[in-house]
N, CA and C of each residue as an Amber inpcrd file, in Angstrom:
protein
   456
 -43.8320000-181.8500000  12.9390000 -43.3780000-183.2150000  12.7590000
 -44.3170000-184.1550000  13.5070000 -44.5150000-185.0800000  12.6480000
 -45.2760000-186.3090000  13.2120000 -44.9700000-187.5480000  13.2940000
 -44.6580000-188.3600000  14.5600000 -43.6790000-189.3930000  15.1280000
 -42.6490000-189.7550000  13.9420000 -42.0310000-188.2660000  13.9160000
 -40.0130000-188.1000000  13.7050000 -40.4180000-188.1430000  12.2460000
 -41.8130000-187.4430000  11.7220000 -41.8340000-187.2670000  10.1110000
 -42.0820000-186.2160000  10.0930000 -41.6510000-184.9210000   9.0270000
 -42.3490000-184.5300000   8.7260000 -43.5420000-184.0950000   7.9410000
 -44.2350000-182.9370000   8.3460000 -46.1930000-183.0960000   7.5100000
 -45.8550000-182.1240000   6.5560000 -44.8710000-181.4230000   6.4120000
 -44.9820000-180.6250000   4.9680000 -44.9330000-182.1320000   3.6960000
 -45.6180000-182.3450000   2.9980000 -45.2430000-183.2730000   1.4630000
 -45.7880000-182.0820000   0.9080000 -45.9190000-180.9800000   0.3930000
 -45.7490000-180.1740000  -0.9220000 -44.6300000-179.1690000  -0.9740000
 -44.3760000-178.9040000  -2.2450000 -43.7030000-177.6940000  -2.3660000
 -44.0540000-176.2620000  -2.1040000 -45.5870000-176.4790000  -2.2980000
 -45.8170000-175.1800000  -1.9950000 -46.3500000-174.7640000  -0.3080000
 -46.4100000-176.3120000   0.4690000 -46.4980000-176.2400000   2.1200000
 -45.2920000-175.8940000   2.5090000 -43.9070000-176.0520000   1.7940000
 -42.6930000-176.2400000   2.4130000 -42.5700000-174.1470000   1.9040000
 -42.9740000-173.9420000   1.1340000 -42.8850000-172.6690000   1.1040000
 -43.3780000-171.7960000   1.8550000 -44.4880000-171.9280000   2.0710000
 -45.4770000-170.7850000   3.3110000 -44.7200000-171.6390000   4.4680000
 -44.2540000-172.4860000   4.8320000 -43.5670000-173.0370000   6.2850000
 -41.9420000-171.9080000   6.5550000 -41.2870000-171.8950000   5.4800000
 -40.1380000-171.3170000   5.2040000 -40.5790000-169.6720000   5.3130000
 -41.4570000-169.3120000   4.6030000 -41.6950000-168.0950000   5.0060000
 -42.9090000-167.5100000   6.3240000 -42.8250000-168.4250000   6.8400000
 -43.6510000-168.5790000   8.0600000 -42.4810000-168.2000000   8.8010000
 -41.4090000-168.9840000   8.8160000 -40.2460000-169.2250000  10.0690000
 -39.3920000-168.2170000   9.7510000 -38.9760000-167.5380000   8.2250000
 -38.0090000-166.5990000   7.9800000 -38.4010000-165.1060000   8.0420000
 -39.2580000-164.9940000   6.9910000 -39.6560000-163.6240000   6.6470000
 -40.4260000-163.0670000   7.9350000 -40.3320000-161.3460000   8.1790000
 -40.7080000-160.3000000   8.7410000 -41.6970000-160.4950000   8.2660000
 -42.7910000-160.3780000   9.9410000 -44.3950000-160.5470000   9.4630000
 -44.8590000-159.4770000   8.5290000 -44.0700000-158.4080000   8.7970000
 -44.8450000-156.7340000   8.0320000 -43.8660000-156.7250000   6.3150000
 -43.4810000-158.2630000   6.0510000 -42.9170000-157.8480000   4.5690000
 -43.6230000-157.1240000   3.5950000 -44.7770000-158.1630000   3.6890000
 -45.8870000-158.0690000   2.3500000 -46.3980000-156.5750000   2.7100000
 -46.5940000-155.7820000   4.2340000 -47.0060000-154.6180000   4.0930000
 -45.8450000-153.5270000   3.8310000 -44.8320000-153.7980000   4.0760000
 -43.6180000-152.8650000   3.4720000 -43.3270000-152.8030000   1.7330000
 -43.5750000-154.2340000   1.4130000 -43.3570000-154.0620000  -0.0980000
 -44.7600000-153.4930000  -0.8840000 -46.0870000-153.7940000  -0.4610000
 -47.0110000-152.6440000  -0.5780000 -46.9750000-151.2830000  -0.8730000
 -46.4940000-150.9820000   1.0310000 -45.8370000-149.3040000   0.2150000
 -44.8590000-148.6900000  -0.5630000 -43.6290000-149.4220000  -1.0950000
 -42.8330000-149.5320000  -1.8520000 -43.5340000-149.6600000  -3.0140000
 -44.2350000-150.4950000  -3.7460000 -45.0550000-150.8050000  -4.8280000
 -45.8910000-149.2420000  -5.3700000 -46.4750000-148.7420000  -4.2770000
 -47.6420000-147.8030000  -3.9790000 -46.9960000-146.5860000  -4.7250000
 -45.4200000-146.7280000  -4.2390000 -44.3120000-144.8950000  -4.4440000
 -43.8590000-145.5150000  -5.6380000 -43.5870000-146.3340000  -6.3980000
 -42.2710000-147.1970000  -7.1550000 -42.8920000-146.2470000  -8.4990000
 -42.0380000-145.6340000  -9.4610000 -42.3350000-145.1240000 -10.3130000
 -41.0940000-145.3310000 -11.6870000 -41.4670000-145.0730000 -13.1150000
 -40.8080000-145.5610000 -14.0940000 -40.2520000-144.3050000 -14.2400000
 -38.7920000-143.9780000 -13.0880000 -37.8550000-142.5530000 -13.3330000
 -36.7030000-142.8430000 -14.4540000 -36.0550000-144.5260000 -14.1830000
 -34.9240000-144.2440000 -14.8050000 -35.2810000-145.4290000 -16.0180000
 -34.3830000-146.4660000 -16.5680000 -34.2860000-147.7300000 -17.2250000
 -35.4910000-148.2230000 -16.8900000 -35.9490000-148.9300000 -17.8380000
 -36.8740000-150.0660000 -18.0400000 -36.7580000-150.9790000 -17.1990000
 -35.6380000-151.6070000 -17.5630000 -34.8620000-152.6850000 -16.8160000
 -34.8970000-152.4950000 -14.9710000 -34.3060000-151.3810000 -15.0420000
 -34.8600000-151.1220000 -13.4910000 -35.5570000-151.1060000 -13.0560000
 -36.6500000-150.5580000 -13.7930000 -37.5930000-150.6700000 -13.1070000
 -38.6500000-151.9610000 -13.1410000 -38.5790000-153.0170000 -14.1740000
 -39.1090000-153.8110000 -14.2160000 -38.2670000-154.8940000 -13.0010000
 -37.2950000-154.5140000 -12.5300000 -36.3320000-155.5450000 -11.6700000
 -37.1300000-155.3030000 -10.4250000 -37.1600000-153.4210000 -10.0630000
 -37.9450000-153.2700000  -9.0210000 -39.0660000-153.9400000  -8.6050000
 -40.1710000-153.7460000  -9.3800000 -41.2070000-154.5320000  -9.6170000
 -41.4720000-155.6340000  -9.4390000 -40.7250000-156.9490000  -9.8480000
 -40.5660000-157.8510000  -9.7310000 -40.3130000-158.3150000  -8.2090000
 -38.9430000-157.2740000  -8.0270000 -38.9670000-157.8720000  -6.5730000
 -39.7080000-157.9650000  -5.6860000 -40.9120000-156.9780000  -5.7110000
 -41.8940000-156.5070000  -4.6920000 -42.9670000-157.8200000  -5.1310000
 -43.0600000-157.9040000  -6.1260000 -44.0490000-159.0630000  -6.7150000
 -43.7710000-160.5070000  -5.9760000 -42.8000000-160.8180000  -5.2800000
 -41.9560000-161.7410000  -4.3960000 -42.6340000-161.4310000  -3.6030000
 -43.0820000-160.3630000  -2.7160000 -42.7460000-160.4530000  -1.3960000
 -44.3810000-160.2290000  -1.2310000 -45.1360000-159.9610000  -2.2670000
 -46.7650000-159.7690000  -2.1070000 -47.3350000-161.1620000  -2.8060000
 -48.0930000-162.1830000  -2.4280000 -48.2160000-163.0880000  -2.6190000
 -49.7110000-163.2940000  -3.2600000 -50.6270000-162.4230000  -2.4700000
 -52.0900000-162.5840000  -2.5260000 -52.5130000-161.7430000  -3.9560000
 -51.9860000-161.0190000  -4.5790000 -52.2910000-159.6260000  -5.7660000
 -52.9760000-160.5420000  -7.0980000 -53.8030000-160.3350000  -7.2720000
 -54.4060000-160.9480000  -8.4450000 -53.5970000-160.8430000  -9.7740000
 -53.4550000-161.2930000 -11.2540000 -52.8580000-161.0890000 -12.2000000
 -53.3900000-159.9320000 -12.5370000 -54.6720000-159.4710000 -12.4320000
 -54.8680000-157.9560000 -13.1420000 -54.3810000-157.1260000 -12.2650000
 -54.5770000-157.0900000 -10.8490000 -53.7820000-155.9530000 -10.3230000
 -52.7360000-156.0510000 -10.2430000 -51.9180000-157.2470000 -10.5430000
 -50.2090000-156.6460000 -10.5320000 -49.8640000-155.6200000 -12.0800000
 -50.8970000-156.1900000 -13.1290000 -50.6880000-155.6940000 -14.3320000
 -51.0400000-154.3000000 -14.4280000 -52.2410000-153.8360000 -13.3230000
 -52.4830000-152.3880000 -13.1650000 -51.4760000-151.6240000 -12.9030000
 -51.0780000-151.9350000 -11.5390000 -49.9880000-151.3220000 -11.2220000
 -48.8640000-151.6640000 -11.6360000 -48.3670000-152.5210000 -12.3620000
 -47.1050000-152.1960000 -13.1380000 -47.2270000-150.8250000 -14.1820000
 -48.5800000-150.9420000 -14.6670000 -48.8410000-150.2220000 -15.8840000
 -48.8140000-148.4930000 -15.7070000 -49.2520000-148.5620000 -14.2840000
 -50.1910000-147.4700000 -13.4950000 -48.3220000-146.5630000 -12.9800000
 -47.3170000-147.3270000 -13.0150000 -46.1370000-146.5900000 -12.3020000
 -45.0450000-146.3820000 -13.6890000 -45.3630000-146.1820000 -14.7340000
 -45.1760000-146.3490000 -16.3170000 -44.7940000-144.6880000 -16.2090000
 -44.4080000-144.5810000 -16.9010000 -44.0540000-142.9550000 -17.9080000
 -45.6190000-142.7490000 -18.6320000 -46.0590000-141.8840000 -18.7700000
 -47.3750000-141.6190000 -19.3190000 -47.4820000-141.8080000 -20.4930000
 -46.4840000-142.0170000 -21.9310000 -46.7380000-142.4650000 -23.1970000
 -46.4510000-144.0420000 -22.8170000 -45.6480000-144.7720000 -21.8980000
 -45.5480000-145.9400000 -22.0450000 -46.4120000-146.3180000 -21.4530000
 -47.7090000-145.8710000 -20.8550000 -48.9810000-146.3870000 -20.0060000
 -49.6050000-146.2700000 -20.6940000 -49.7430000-145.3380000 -21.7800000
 -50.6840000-145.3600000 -22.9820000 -50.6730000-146.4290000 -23.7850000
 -49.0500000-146.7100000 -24.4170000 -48.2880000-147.5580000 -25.5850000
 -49.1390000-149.0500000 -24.9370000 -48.7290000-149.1200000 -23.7990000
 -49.5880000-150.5420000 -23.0230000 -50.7900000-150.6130000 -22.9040000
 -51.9530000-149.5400000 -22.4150000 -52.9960000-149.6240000 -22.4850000
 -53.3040000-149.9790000 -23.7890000 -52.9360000-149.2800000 -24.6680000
 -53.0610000-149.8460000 -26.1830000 -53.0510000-151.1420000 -26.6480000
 -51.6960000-151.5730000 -26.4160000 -52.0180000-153.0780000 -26.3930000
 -52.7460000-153.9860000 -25.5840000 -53.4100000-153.7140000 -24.6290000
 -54.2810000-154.3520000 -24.0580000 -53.6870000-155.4270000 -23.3510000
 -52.6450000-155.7640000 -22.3790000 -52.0230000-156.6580000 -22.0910000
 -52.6000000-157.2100000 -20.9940000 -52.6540000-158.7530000 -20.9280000
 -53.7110000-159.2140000 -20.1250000 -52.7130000-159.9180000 -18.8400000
 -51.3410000-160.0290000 -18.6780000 -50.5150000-160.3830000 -17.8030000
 -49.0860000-159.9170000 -18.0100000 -48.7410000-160.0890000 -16.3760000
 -47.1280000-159.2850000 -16.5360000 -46.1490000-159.7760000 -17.1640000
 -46.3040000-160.9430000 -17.4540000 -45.3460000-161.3910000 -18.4360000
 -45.5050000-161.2280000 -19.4340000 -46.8360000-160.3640000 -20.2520000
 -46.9150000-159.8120000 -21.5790000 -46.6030000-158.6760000 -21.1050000
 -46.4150000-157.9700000 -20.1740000 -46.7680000-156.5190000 -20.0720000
 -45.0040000-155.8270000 -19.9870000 -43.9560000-157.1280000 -18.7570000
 -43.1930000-156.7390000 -19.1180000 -42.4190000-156.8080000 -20.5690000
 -42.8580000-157.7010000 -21.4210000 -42.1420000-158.0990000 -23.2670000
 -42.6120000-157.0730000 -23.6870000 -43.7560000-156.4340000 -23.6110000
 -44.2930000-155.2980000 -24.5010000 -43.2540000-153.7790000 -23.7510000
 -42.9630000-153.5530000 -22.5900000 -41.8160000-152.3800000 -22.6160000
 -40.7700000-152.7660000 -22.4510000 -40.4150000-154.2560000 -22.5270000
 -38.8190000-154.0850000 -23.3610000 -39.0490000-153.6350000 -24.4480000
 -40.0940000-154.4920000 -25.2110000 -39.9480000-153.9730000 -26.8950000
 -39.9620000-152.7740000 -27.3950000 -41.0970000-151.8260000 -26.6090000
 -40.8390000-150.3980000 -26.7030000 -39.1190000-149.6710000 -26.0080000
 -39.0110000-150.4840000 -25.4570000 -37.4350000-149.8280000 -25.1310000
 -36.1110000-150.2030000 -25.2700000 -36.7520000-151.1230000 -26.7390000
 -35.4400000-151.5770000 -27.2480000 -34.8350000-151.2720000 -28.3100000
 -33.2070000-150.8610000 -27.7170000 -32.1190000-149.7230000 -28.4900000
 -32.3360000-150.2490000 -29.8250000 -32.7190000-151.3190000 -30.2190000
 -32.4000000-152.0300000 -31.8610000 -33.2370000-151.0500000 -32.3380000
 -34.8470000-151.2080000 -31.8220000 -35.7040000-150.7040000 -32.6460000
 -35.7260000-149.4210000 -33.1610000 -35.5830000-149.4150000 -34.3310000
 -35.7460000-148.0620000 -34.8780000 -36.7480000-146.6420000 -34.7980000
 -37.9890000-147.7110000 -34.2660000 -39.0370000-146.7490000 -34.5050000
 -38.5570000-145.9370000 -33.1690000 -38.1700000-145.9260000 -32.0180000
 -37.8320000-145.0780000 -30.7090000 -36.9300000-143.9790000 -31.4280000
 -38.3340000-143.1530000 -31.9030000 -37.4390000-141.7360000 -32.3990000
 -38.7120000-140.5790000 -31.7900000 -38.4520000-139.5310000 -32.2440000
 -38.8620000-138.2650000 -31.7460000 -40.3010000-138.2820000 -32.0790000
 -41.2960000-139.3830000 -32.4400000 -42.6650000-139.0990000 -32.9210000
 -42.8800000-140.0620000 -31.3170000 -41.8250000-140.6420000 -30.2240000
 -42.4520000-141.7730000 -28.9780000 -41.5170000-139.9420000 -28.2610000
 -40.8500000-139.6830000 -28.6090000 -40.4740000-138.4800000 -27.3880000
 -40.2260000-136.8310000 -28.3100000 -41.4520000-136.5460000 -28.3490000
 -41.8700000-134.9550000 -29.1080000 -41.2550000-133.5470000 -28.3000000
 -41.2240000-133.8550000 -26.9640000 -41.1030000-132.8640000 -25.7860000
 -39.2410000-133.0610000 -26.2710000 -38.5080000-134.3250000 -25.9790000
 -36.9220000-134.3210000 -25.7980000 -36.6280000-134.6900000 -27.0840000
 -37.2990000-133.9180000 -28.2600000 -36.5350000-133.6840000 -29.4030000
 -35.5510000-133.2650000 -30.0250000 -34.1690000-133.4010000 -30.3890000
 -33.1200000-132.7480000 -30.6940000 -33.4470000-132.3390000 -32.1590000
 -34.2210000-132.6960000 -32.9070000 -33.9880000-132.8960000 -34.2670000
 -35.1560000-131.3070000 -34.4630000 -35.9940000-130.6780000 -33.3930000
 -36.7840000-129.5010000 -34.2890000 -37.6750000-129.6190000 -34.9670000
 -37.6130000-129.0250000 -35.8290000 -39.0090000-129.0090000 -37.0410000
 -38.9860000-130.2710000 -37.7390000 -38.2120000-131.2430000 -37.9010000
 -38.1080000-132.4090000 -38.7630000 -39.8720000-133.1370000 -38.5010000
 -40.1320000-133.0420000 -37.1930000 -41.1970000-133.5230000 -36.6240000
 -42.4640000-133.2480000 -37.4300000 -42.3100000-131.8820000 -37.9190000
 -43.9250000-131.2420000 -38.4720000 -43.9290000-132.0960000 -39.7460000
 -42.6190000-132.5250000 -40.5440000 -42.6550000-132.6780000 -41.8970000
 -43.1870000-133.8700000 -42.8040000 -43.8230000-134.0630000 -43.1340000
 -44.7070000-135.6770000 -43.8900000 -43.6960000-136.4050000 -44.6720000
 -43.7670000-137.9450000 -43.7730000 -42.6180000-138.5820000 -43.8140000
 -42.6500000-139.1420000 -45.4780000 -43.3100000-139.1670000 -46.2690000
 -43.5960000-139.8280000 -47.5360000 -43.9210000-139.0800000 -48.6870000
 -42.9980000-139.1200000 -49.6080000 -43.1930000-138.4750000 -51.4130000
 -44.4740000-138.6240000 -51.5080000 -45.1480000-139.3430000 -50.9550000
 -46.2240000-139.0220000 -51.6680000 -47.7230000-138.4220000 -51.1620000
 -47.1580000-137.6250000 -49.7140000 -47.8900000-136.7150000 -48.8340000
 -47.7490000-135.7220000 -48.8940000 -46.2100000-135.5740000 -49.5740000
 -45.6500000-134.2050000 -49.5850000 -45.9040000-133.1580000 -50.9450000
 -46.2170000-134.0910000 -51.7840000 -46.9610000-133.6000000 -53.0050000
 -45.5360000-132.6800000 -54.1260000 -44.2570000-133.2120000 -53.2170000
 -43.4360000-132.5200000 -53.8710000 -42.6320000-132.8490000 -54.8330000
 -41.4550000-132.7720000 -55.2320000 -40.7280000-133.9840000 -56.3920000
 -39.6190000-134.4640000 -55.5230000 -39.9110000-135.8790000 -56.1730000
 -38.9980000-137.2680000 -55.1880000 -37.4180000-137.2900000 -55.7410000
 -37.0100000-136.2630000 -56.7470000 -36.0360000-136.1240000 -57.0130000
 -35.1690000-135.2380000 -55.7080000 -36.2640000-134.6520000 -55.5420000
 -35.6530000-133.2060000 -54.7620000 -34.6110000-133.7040000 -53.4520000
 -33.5700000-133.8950000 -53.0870000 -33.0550000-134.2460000 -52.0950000
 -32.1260000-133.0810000 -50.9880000 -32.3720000-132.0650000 -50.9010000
 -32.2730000-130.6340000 -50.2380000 -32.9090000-130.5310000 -48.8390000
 -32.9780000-129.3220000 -48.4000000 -33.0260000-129.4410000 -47.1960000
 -34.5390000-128.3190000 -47.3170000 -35.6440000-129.4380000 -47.1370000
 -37.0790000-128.3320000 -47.5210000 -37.1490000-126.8840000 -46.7670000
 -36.8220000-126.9330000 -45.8750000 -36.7400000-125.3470000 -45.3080000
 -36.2030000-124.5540000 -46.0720000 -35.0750000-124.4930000 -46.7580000
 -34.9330000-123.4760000 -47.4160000 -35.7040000-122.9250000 -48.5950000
 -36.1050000-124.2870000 -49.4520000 -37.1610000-124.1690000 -50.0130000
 -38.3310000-123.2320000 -49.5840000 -38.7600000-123.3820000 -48.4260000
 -40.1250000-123.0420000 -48.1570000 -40.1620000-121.7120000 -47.4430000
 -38.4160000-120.8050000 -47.5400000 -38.5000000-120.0660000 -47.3170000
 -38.3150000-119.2560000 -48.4850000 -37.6230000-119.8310000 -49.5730000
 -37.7980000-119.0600000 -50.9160000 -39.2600000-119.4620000 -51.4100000
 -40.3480000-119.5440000 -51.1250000 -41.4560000-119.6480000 -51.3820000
 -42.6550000-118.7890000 -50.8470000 -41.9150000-118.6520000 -49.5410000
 -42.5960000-117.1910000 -48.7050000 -43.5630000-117.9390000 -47.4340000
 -43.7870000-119.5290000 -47.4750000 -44.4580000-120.1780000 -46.3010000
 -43.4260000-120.4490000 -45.2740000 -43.7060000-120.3080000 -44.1870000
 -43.3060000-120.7400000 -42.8060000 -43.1710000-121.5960000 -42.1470000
């Protein structure tokens, strides 16, 4: 204060003043190592909440490295699915795995999770009449077919 004024006039002076006077000097290095372990075990949602919060408490992180390491603590097809899209900030990066992890979408079937397949052989089979080279009448269950045929 300067004779009974005070010298913060910005919003963003009144912020580093507030977290000058409140926050634990070792935040930004605690949410670091939190960031460092933080991994995509359960929900999306969770984990993008996690994330976020730590993104609060680290101030200095450039836009590409928060986008690394969001990307970098991913499930290994959804670090791919993103690398793919090439996402250039976290606010694209988190819209792109909601979208991959959203219940509407249809495509979240057993060709995004091959390993926790319930469905079996459906996987090997060519999704289109006209890959399958077979007749589009045929509406049966091709395995049996292809075992009265003598292929495997």
């Amino acid at each position: 204060m300067q004779e009974g004024r005070c010298a913060i006039d910005t919003w963003d002076a009144l912020k580093r003043e507030l977290r000058s006077q409140f926050f634990p000097q070792n935040v930004e290095i605690l949410a670091r190592r939190k960031l460092r372990k933080l991994k995509h075990t359960g929900s999306i949602q969770k984990y993008v909440k996690q994330f976020a919060g730590l993104m609060l408490d680290i101030r200095d992180m450039s836009e590409k490295d928060k986008v690394f390491c969001f990307v970098e603590g991913l499930k290994p097809w959804t670090k791919t699915k993103l690398y793919e899209q090439r996402v250039q900030d976290l606010t694209s990066a988190y819209a792109a795995v909601e979208r991959l992890f959203d219940p509407s979408n249809d495509s979240q079937d057993t060709r995004r999770h091959p390993s926790s397949s319930s469905r079996g052989s459906r996987n090997n089979r060519p999704s289109s009449p006209k890959t399958t080279g077979g007749d589009r009448r045929f509406n049966g269950d091709r395995r049996s077919h292809q075992s009265n045929t003598g292929n495997s």
